[in-house]
Every structure is written in C-alpha cells, then in structure tokens.
C-alpha positions, 0 to 999 in steps of 0.5 A: 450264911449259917450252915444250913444256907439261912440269912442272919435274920438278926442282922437283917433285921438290925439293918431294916431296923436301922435304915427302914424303921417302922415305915408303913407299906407305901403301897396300901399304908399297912405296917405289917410285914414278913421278912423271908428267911430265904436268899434269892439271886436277881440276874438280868433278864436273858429271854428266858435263857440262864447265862452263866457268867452274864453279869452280876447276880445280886442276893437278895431277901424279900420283905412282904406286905401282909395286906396288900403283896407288896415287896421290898426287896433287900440287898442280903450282902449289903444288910450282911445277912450273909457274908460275901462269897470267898470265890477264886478269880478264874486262871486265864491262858496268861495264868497257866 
C-alpha cells in the first residue's frame, strides 16, 4: 500500500481488468461497478469477540454493484493492490 494506506488501484484494476473483464452483475445483470479505494480485513467469525492471533486475516476490497448492492469481494494481496506484510516471526522461549 501508498503511504497514505490506499491500494494500487491501477494494478487493481489491471487484475479485475484481466481475470473479471467486463462481466455484468450476476446478481441483477448490470455492468456498472464501484471499485473502493479502501482495504478491509476478513477474519473468522469469534461470537462478537476480536481474537488476535485467531487465524488468518485476509485483506480485501470491495467491488460494488451500483444497481442492485452487490458485492465482490477481492483478495488485495492476490490483485497486488498492495504488497504483502514485512512481519517478524515471534521469538519462542527456544528463541531466547
């Protein structure tokens, strides 16, 4: 991601450009689309609970059906919108 935490939206949209075309709403048939601007993370469902460390969190952008509500939901690491994470494994007790 930029600096100021916004996707790529060029490679964004070369990717749904390349994988998606110009597919219409499977949904309502339309073909008119918003691409966000803006990264979200899907977690597993924990009961209302945030668990850190639960599982994965996959970053993802929504891609909106203007007639109808739709939602496409695109992996933002996979379209390389943004780049992945440079995290540092945790040090275990062996570690130390």
């Amino acid at each position: 991601m930029s600096e100021d935490n916004k996707p790529d939206l060029d490679k964004l949209l070369k990717h749904l450009n390349e994988k998606w075309g110009n597919r219409a709403c499977p949904m309502c048939n339309s073909n008119s689309w918003t691409v966000n601007d803006t990264v979200y993370e899907l977690r597993q469902f924990q009961g209302g609970n945030i668990v850190i460390g639960g599982g994965p969190i996959y970053p993802i952008i929504p891609v909106n059906c203007n007639n109808c509500g739709n939602t496409v939901l695109v992996n933002a690491l996979v379209s390389q919108a943004i780049e992945k994470p440079k995290v540092e494994p945790k040090k275990t007790k062996k570690d130390e």
